[in-house]
MIZA-675921 format. One record per atom (N, C-alpha, C): x, y, z. Coordinates in steps of 0.05 Angstrom, whole numbers, padded with zeros to 5 digits, always signed. Each point is the difference from the previous one (the first is absolute). Layout:
<nodes>
XYZ ...
</nodes>
This chain:
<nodes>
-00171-00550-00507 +00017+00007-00022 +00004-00025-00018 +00000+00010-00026 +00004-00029-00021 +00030+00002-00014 +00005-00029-00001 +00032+00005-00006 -00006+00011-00031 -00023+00008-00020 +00000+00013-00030 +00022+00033+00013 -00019+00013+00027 +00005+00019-00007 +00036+00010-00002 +00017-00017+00010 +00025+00003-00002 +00013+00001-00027 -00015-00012-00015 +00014+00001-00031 +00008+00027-00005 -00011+00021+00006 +00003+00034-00007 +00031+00002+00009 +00005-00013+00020 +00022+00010+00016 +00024-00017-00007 -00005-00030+00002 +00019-00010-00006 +00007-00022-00030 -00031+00006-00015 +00008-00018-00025 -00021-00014-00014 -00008-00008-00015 -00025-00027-00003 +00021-00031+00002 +00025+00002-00011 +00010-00022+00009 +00008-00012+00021 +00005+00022+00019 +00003-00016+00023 -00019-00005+00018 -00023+00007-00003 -00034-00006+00010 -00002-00034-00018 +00006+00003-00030 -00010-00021-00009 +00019-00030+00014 +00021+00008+00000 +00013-00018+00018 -00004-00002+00033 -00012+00014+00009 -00004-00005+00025 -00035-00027-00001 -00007+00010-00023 -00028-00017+00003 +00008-00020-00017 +00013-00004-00011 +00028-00029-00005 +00001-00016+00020 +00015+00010+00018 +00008-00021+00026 -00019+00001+00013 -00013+00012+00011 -00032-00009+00022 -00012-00019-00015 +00002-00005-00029 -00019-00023-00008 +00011-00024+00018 +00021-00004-00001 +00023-00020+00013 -00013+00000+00031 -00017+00015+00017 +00000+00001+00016 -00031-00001+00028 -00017-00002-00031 -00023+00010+00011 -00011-00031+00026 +00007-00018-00011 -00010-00020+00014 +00018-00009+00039 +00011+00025+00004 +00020+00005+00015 -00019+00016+00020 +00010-00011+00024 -00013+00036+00024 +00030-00007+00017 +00002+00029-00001 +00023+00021+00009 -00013+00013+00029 +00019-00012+00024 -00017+00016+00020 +00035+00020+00014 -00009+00018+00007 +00020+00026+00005 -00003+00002+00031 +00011-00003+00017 +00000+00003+00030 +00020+00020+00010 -00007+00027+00013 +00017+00008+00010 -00009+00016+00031 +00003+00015+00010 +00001+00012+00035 -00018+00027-00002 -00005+00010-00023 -00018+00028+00006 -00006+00000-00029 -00035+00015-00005 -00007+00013-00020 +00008+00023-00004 +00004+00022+00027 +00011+00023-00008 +00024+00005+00001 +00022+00020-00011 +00014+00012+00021 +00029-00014-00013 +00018+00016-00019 +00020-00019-00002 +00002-00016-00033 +00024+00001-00014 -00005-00007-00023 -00009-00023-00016 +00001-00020+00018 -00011-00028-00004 -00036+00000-00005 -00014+00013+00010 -00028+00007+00009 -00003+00020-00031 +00023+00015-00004 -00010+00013-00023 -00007-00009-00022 +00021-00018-00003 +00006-00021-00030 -00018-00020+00005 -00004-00022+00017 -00019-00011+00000 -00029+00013+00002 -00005+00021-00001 -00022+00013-00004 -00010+00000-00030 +00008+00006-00010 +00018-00003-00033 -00002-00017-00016 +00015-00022+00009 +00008-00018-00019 -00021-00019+00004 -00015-00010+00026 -00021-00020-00001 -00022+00005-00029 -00009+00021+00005 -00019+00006-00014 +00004+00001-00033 +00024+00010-00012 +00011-00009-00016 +00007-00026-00006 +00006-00026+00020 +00006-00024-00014 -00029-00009-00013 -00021+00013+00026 -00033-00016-00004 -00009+00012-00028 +00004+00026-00011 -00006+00000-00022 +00016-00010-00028 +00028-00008+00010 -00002-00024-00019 -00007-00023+00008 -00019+00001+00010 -00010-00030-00004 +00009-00021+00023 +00012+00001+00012 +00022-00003+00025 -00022-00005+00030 +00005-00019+00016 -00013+00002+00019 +00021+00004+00021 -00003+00037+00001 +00022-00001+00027 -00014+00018+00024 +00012-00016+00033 -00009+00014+00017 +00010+00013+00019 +00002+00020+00017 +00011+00010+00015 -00001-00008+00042 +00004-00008+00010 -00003-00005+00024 +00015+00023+00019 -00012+00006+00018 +00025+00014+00021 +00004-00024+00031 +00009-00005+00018 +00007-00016+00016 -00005+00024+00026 -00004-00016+00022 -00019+00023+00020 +00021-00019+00028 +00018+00027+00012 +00011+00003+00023 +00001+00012+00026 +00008-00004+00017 -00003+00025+00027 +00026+00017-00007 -00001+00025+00012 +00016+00023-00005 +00032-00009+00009 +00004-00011+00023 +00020-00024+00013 +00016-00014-00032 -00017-00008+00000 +00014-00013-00033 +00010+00017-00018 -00012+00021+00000 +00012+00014-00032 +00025+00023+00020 +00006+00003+00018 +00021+00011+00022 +00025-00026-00009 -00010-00018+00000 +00028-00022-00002 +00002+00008-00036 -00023-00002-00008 +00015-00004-00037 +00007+00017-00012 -00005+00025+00018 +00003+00028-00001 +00035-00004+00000 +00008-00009+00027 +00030-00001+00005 +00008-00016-00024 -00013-00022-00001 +00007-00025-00024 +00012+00019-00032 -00017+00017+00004 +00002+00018-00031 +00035+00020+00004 -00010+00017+00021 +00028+00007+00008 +00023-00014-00008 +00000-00022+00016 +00029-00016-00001 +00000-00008-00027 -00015-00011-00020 +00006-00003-00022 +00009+00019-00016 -00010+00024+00004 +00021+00021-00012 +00018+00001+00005 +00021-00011+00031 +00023+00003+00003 +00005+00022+00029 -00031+00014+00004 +00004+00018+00018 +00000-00013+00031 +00016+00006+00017 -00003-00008+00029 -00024-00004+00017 +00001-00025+00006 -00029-00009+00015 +00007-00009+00018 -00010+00000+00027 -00001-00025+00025 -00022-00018-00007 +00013-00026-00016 -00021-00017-00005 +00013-00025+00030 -00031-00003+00005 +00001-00019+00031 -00007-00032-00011 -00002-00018+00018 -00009-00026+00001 -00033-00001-00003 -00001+00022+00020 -00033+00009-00004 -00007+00002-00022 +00006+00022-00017 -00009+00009-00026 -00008-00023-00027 +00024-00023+00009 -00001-00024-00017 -00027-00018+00015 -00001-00005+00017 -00017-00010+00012 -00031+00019-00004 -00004+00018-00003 -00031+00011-00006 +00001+00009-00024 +00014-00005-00019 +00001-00014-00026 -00007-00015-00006 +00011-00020+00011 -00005-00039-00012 -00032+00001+00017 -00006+00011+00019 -00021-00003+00017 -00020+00008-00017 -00001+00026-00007 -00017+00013-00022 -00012-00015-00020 +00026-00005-00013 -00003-00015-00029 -00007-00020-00003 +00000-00016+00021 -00021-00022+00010 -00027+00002-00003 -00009+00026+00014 -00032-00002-00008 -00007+00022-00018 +00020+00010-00015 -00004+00013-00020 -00004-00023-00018 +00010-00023-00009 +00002-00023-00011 -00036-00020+00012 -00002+00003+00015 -00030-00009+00009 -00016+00009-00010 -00004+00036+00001 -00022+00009-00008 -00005+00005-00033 +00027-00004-00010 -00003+00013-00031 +00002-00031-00020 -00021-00004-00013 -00005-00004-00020 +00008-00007-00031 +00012-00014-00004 +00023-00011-00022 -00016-00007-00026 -00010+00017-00015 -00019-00018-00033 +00014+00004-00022 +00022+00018-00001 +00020+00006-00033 +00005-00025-00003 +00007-00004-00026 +00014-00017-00018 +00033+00019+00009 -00003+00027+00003 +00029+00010-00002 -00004+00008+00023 +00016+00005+00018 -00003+00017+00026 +00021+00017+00005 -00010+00026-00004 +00024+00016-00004 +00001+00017+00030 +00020-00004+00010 +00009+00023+00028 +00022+00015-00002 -00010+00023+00017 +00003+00022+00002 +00021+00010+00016 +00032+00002+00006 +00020+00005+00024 -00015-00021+00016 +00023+00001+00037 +00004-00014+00009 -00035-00001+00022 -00015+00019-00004 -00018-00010+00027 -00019-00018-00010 -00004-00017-00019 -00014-00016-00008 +00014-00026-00007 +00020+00003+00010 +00029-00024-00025 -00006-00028+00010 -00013+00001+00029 -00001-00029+00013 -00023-00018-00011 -00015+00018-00016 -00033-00011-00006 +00016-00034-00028 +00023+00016-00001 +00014-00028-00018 -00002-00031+00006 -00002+00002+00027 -00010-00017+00017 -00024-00022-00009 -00029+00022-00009 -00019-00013-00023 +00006-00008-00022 +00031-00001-00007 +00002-00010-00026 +00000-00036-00007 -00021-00005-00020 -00005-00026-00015 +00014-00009-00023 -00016-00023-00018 +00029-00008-00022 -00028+00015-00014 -00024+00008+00002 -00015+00013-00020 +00000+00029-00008 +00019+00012+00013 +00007+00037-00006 +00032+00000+00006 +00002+00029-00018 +00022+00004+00001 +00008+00031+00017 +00025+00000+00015 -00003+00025+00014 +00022+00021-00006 -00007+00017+00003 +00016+00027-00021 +00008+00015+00030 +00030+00009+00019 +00010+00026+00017 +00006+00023-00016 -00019+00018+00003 +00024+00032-00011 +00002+00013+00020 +00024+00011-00006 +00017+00007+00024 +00001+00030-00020 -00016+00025+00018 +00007+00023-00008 +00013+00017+00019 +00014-00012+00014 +00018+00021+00007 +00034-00009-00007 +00018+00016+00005 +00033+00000-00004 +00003-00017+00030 +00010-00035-00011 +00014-00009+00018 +00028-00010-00006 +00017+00030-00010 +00027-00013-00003 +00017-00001+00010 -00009+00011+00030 +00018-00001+00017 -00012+00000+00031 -00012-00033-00004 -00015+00008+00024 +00007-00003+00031 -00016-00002+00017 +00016-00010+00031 -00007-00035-00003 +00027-00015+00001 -00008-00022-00007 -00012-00014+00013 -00014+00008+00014 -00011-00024+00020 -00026+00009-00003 -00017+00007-00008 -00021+00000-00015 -00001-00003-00020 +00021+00005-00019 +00001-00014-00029 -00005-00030-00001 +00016-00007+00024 -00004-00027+00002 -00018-00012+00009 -00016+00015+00019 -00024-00015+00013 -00024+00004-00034 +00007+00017-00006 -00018-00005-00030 -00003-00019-00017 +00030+00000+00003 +00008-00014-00025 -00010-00023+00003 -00005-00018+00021 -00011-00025-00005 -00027-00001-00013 -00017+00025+00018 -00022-00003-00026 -00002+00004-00026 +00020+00022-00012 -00003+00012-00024 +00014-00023-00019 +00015-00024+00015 +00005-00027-00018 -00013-00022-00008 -00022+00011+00020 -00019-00021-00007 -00026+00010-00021 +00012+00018-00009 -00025+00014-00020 +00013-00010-00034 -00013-00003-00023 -00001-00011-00018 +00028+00018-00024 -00004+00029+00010 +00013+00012-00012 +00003+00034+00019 +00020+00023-00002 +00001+00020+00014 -00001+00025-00021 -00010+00014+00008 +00008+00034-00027 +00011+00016+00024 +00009+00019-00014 +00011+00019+00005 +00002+00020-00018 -00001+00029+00017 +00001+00032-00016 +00023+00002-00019 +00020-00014+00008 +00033+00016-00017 +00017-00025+00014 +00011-00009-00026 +00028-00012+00001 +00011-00001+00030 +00006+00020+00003 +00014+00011+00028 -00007-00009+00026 -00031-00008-00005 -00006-00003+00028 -00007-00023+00001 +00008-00033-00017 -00004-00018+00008 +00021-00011+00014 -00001-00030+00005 +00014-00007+00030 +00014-00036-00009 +00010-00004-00001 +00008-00037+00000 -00025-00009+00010 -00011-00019-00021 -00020-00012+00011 +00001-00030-00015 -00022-00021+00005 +00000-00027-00017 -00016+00008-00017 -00023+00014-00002 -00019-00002-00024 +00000+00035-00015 -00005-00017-00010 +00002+00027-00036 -00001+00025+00008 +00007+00019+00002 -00012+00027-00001 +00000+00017-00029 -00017+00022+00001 -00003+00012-00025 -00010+00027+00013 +00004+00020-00027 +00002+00028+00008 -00026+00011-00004 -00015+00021+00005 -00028+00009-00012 +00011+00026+00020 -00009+00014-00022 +00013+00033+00008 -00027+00010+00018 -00014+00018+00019 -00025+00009-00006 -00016+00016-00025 -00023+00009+00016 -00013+00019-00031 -00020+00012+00020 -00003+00028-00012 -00028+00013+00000 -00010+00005-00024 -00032+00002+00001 -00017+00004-00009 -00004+00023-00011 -00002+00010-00028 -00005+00026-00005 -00034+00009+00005 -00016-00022-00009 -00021+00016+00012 -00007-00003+00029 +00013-00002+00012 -00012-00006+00028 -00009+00036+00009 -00010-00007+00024 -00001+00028+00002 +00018+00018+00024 +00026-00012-00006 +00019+00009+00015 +00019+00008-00021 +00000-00012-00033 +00017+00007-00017 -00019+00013-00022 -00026+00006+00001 -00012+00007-00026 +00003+00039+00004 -00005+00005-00030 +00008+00032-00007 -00025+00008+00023 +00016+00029+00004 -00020+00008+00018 -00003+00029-00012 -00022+00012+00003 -00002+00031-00005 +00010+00024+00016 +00005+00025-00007 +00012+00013+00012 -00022+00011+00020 -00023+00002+00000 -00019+00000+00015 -00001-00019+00030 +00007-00028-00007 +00001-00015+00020 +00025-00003+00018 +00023+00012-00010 +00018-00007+00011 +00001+00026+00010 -00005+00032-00003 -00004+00018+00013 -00022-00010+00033 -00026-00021-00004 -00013-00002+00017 +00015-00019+00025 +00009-00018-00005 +00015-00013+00022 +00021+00014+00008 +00017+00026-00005 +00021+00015+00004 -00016+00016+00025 -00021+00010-00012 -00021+00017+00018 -00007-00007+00019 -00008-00027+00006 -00012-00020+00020 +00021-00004+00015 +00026+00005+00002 +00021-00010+00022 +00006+00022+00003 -00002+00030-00005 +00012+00025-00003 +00029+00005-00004 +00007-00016-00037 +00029+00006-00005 -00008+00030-00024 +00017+00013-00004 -00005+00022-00014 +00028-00005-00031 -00011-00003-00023 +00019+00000-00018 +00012+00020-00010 +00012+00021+00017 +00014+00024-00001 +00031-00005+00001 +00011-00024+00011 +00025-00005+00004 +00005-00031-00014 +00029-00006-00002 +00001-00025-00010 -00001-00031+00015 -00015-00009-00006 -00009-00020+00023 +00022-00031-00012 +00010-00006+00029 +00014-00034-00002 -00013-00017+00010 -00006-00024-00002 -00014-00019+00004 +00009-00024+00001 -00003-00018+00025 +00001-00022+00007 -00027-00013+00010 -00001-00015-00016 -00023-00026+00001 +00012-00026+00007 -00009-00008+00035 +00001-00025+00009 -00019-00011+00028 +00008-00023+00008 -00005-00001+00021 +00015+00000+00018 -00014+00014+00025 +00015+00013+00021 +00018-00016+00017 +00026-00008-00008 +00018-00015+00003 +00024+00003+00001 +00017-00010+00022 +00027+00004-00001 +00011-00001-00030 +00011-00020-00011 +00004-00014-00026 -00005+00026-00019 -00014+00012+00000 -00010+00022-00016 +00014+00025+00006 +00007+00001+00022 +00020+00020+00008 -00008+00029+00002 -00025+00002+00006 -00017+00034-00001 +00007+00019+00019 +00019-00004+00025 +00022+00019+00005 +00017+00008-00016 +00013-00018-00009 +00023+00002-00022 -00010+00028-00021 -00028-00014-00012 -00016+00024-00017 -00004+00024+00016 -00002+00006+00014 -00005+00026+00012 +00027+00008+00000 +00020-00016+00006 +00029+00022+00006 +00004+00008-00027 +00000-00016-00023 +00009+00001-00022 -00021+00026-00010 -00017+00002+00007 -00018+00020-00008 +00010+00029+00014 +00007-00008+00026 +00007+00033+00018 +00027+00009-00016 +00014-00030-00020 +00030+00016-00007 -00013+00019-00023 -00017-00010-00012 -00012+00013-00032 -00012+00037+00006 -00007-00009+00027 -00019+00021+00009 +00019+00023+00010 +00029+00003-00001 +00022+00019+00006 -00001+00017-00038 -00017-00016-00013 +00025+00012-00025 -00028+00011-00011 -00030-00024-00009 -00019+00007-00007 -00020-00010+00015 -00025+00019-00008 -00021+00006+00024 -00024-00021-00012 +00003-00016+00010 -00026-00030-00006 -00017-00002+00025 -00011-00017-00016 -00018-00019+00030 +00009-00031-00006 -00006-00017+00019 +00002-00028+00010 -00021-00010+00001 -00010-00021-00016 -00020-00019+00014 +00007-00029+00002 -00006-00006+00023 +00009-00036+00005 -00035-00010+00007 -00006-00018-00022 -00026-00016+00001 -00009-00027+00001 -00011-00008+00014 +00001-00030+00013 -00018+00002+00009 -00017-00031+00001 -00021-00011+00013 +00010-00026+00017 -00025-00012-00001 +00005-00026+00031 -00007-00021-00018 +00027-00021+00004 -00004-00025-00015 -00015-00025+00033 -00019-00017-00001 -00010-00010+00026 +00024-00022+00002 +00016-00004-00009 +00025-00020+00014 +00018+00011+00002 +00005+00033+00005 +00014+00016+00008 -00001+00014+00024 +00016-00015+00026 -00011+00019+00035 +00024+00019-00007 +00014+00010-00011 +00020+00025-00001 -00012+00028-00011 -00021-00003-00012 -00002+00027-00010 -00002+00020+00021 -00019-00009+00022 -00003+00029+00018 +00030+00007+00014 +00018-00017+00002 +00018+00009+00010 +00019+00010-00016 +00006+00007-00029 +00022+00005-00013 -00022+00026-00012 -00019-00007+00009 -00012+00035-00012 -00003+00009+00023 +00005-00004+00022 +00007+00023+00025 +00023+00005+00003 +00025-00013-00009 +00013+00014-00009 +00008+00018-00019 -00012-00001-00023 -00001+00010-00026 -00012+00033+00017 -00017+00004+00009 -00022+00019+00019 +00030+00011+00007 +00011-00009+00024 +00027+00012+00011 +00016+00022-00013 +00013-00023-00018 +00016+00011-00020 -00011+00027-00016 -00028-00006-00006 -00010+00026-00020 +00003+00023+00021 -00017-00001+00022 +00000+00021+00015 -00008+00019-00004 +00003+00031+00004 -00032+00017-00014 +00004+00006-00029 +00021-00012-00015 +00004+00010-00029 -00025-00011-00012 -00009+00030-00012 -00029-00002-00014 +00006-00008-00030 +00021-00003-00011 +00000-00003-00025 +00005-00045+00005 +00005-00012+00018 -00002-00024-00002 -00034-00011+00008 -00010-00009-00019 -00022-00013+00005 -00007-00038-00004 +00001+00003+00032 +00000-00033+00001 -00034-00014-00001 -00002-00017-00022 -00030-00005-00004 +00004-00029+00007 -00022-00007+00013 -00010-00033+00010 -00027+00003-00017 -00001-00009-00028 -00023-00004-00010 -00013-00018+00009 -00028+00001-00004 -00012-00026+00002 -00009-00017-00015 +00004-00023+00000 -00007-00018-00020 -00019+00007-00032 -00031+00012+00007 -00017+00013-00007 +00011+00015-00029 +00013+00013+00010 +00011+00012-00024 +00030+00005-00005 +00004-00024+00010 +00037+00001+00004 +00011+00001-00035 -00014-00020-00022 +00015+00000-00022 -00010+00025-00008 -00017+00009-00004 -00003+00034-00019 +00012+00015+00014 +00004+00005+00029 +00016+00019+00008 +00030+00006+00002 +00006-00029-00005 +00035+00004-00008 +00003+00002-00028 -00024-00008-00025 +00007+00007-00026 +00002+00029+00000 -00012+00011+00018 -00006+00028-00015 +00019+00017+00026 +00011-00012+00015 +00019+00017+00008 +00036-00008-00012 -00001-00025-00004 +00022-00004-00018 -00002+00017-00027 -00025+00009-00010 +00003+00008-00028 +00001+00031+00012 -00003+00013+00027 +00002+00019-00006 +00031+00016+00006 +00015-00027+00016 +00024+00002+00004 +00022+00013-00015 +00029+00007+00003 +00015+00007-00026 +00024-00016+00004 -00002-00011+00029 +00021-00023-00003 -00004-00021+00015 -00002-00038-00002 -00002-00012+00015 +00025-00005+00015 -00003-00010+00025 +00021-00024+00007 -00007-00024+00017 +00022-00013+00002 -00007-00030+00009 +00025-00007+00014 +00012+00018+00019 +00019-00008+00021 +00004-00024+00016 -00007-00028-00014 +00003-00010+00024 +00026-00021-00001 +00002-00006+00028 +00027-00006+00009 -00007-00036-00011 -00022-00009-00004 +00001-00030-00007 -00031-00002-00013 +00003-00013-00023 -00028+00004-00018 -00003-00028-00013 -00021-00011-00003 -00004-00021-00021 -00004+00018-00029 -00018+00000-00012 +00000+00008-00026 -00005+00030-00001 -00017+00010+00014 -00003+00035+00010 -00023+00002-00030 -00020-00012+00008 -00026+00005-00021 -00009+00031-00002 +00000+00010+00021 +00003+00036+00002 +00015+00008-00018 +00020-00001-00005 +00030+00009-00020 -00015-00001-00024 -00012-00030-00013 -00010-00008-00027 -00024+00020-00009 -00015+00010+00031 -00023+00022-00009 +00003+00015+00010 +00027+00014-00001 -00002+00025-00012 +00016+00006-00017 +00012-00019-00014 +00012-00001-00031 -00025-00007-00016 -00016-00012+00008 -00024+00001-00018 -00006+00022-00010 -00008+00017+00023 -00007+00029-00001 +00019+00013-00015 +00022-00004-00005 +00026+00019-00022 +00001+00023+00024 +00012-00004+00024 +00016+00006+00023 +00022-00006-00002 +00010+00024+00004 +00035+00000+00010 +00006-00018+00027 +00011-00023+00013 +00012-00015+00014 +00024+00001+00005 +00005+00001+00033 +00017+00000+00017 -00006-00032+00016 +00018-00008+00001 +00004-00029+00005 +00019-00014+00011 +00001-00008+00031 +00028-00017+00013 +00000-00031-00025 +00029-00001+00001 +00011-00017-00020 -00007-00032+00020 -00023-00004-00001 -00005-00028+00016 -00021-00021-00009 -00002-00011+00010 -00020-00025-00004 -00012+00001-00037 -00017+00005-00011 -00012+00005-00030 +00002+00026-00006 +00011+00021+00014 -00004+00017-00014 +00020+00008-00022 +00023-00014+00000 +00015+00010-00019 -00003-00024-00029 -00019-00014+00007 -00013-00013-00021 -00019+00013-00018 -00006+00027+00017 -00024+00020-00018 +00021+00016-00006 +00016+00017+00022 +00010+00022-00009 +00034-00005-00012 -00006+00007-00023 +00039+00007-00015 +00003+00024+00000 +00016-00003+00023 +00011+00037+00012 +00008+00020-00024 -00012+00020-00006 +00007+00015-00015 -00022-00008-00032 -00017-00023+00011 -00008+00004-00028 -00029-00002+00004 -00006-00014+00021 -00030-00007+00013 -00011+00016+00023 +00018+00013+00011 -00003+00003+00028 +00033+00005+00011 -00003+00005+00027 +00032-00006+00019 +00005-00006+00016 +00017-00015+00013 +00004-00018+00011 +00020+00015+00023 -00006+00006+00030 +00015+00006+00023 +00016-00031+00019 +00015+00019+00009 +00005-00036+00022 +00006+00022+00027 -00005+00029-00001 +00001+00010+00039 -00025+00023-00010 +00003+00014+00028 -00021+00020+00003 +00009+00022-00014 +00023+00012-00001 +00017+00023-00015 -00005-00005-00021 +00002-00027-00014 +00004-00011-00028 -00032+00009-00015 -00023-00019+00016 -00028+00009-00016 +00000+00027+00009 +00009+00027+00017 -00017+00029+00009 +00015+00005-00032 +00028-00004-00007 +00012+00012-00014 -00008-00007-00031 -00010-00017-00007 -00019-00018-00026 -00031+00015+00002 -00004-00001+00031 -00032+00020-00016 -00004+00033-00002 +00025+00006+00015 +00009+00032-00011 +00005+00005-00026 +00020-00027-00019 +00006+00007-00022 -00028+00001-00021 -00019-00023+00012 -00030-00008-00021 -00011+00026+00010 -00011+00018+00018 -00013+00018+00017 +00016+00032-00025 +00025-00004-00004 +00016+00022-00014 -00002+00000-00032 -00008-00026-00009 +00003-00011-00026 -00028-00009-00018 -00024+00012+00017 -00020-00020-00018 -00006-00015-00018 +00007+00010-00018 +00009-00015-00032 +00023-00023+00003 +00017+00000+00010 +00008-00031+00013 -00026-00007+00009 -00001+00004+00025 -00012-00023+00013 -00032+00002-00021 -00007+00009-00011 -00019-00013-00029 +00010-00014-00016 +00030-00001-00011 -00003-00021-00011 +00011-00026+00015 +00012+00001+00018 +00004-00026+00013 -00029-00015+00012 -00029+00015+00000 -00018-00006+00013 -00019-00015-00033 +00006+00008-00015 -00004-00007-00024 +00007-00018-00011 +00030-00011+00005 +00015-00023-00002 -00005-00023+00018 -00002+00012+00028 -00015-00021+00017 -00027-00012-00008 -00019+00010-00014 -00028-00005+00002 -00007-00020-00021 +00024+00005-00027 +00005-00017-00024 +00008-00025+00010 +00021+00003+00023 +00008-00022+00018 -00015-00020+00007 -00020+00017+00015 -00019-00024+00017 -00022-00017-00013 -00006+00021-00036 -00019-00010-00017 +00022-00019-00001 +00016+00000-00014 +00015-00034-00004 +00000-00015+00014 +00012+00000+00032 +00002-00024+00018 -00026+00000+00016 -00011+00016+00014 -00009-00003+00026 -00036+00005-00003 -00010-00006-00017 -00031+00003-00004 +00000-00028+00007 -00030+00006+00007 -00017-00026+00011 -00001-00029-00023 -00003+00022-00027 +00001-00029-00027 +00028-00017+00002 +00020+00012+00004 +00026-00021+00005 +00000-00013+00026 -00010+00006+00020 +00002-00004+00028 -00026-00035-00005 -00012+00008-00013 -00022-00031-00010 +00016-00014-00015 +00010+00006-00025 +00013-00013-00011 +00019-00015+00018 +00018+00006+00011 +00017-00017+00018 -00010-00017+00023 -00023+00011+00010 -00012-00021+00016 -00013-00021-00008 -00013+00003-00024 -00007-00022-00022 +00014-00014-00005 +00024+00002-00009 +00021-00014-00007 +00014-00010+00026 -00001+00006+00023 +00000-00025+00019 -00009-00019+00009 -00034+00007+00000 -00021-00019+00005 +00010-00023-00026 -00003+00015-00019 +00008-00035-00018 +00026-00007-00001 +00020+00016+00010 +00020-00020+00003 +00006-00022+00026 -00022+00004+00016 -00007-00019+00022 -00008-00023-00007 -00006+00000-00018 -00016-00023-00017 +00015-00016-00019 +00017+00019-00019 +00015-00010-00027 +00024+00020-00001 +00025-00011+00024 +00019+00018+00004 +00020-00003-00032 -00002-00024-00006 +00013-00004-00022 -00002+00014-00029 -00031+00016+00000 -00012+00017-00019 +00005+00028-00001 +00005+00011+00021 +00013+00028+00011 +00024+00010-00007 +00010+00004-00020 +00026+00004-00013 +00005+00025+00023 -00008+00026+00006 +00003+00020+00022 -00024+00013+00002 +00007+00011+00026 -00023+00015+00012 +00004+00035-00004 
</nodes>
């Protein structure tokens, strides 16, 4: 994809300014380190955005860091507790951490001028840091209220990094060095957000055997506590007393994720023989076209979850000009202004009773899905999501030049 073709969507001036600042930058390599290519919103956006810096001109690269399953079980918990949710974190867990990250730090490879990492399972590689690069932490998940004793075993690394970002205001932390905000973004042409035909989105409906005879709700995540897809099913059985829908909850496998098979055997439980809930484990293969085209064939999203970093799901399917149901947490109420973008629940009663009213009202929930989508063209495309990262790389350099980011 070439950053010309975005002008349609978002402007010729702000393309012409984006190839503004990459001049500033070309003699620069940008290297991007994080824990998985697939599976998970980090993997999406850096899917994305690499390829876009290189065609301005930009030498940027993507790395993933390579663990035993043991490891991503501790960072797994590590993620937990930073949301704030209850963990038995052990002596152990810290210890085959630091153990890990040791020869995760052996085997990987240090050439950026910038070295950008990715959350905490890569944070130790800081370790390689010289006086000839500079090193960039983003922290995409909500740590504002975390368990402090992993905040703190972090924190020593994440101080020794050059500078920190973060999703939202909200979820940064007291620290010594700078932090700054960078919202996410999806991609409109990707092919998880590009228009789809009514032909194609009839064919992947067909291929899972959903039937568009009834009104279908939809939750797009990964199969995760945090996400709360019991919660979605009850909230769906309250809707299902008044009007006659179906349910789909859709998720694939992120590889630094050991929870999925167990929170989708429960999800299995909970559904039980109700034929109108259809629980899909896509596969990678065709994971982004199959949730475009079952989000677009949807009539209402939601995004129940009990603790969220930015909820990049939420942003696409306001892309799409979808009506949104949304727990008031982590970024999402950075996309959604209740009543004007989307709406905003904080229990299970609260979202059954918000997608009865969108499910009763179509024409609401059209234009709130309409308002959302104008939304996300302003903040959350991939062209502003560069722009701000640009504007960090050189304020690493010439902080004094950076009036804001």
């Amino acid at each position: 994809m070439k950053i010309s073709n975005y002008e349609s969507i978002v402007g010729k001036d702000i393309i012409d300014e984006l190839r503004l600042i990459s001049k500033k930058l070309k003699k620069k390599k940008i290297q991007c380190i994080n824990s998985t290519k697939t599976g998970g919103g980090v993997a999406e956006i850096l899917s994305r955005l690499i390829p876009l810096l290189n065609d301005l001109g930009i030498n940027a690269t993507w790395d993933v860091i390579e663990a035993d399953p043991e490891y991503y079980n501790v960072t797994k918990a590590f993620h937990n507790a930073l949301h704030g949710r209850q963990a038995n974190i052990t002596q152990k867990m810290f210890d085959k951490f630091l153990e890990t990250g040791d020869d995760i730090i052996s085997k990987t490879k240090i050439y950026g001028d910038i070295v950008f990492i990715h959350d905490p399972q890569p944070i130790m590689l800081i370790d390689k840091k010289s006086k000839g690069n500079k090193w960039i932490w983003r922290c995409h998940v909500d740590v504002s209220n975390p368990y402090e004793e992993v905040w703190e075993f972090l924190k020593k690394f994440i101080e020794s990094y050059d500078i920190s970002v973060f999703s939202s205001p909200k979820f940064a932390r007291e620290l010594s060095i700078p932090q700054f905000q960078v919202t996410p973004s999806i991609d409109p042409f990707s092919e998880k957000n590009r228009e789809l035909s009514t032909a194609e989105i009839k064919s992947v409906l067909r291929r899972y055997g959903i039937e568009k005879d009834r009104p279908i709700i939809t939750q797009v995540s990964r199969f995760d506590y945090l996400k709360d897809p019991v919660g979605v099913i009850e909230a769906y059985r309250l809707v299902k007393k008044y009007i006659d829908c179906q349910l789909i909850l859709a998720g694939n496998r992120a590889t630094d994720d050991p929870e999925t098979d167990v929170v989708y055997n429960e999800i299995m439980e909970k559904k039980g023989s109700d034929p109108d809930i259809h629980v899909l484990l896509i596969e990678p293969q065709t994971n982004d076209f199959d949730v475009n085209a079952i989000q677009r064939a949807s009539d209402v999203i939601i995004q129940k979850s009990i603790r969220e970093g930015f909820a990049i799901t939420v942003t696409e399917a306001l892309w799409k000009a979808k009506p949104v149901v949304g727990s008031a947490v982590g970024g999402i109420p950075q996309q959604i202004s209740h009543r004007y973008s989307g709406l905003l629940c904080h229990t299970i009663g609260g979202a059954a009773l918000e997608i009865r009213e969108l499910l009763n009202n179509p024409e609401y929930g059209k234009k709130l899905g309409q308002n959302g989508k104008e939304h996300v063209r302003r903040n959350f495309l991939s062209t502003r999501h560069l722009r701000d990262y640009m504007m960090l790389f050189l304020y690493l350099y010439n902080p004094e030049d950076i009036i804001y980011l």
